[in-house]
N, C-alpha and C positions, 0 to 999 in steps of 0.2 A: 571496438574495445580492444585494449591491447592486452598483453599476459598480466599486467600488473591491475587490471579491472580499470582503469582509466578510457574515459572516450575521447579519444585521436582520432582527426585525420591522417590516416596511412601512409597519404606521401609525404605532406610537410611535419608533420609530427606534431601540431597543435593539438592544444586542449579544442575540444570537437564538444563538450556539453556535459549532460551530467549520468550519469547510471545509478543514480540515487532512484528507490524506486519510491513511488508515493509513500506506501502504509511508512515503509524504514525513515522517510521523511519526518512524518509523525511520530514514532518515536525518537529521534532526535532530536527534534523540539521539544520533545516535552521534557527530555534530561536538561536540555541548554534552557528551558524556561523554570525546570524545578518544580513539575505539574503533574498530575494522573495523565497518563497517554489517553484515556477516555472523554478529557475535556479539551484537548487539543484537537482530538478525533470533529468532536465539535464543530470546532473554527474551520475547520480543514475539508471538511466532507459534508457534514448534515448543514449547516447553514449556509455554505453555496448554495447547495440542490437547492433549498429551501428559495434562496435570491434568483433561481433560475426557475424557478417554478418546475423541477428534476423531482421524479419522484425517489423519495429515500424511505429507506429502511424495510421492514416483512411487514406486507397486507394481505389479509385474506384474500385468496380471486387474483392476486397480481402476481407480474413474476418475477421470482426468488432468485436476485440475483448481491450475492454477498463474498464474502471472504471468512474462514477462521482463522486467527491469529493465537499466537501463544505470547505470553510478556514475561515469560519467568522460565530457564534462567534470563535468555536472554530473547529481546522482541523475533519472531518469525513465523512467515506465513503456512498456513498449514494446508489451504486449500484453497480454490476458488469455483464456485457455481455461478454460470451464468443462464438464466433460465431456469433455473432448478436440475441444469445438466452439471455435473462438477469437470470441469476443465485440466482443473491441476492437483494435484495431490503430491506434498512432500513423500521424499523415497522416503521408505522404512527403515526405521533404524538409526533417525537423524534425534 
């Protein structure tokens, strides 16, 4: 990734792919489609798993692996548990 958040190859200086992260995906769709981000969540995430037979979403007994997200002001991840251990946590103060 270069200083301006773009992904380059280093030496030639081509576009290298994307730094879009999934969830901010989701929310960008759903502005460009004029939707709740919760039904695009949908398309994007639960009905894959769902085509892949992945399991989705909290079951009792199983493990708890999710994300908290905030959409107001603006879309951002707040944390991530994988296993029911939390991984990432936004710094404080954001």
């Amino acid at each position: 990734m270069d200083e301006s958040g773009r992904a380059v190859d280093r030496a030639s200086g081509r576009l290298a792919g994307s730094t879009l992260t999934p969830w901010a995906g989701v929310f960008r769709a759903a502005g460009y489609l004029g939707r709740p981000w919760a039904e695009v969540w949908e398309a994007f995430s639960v009905r894959p798993a769902r085509w892949l037979s992945l399991r989705h979403g909290l079951e009792e007994g199983a493990e708890a692996s999710f994300c908290l997200l905030a959409d107001e002001p603006e879309p951002r991840l707040l944390a991530t548990f994988l296993r029911g251990e939390k991984v990432f946590a936004e710094e404080e103060g954001k």
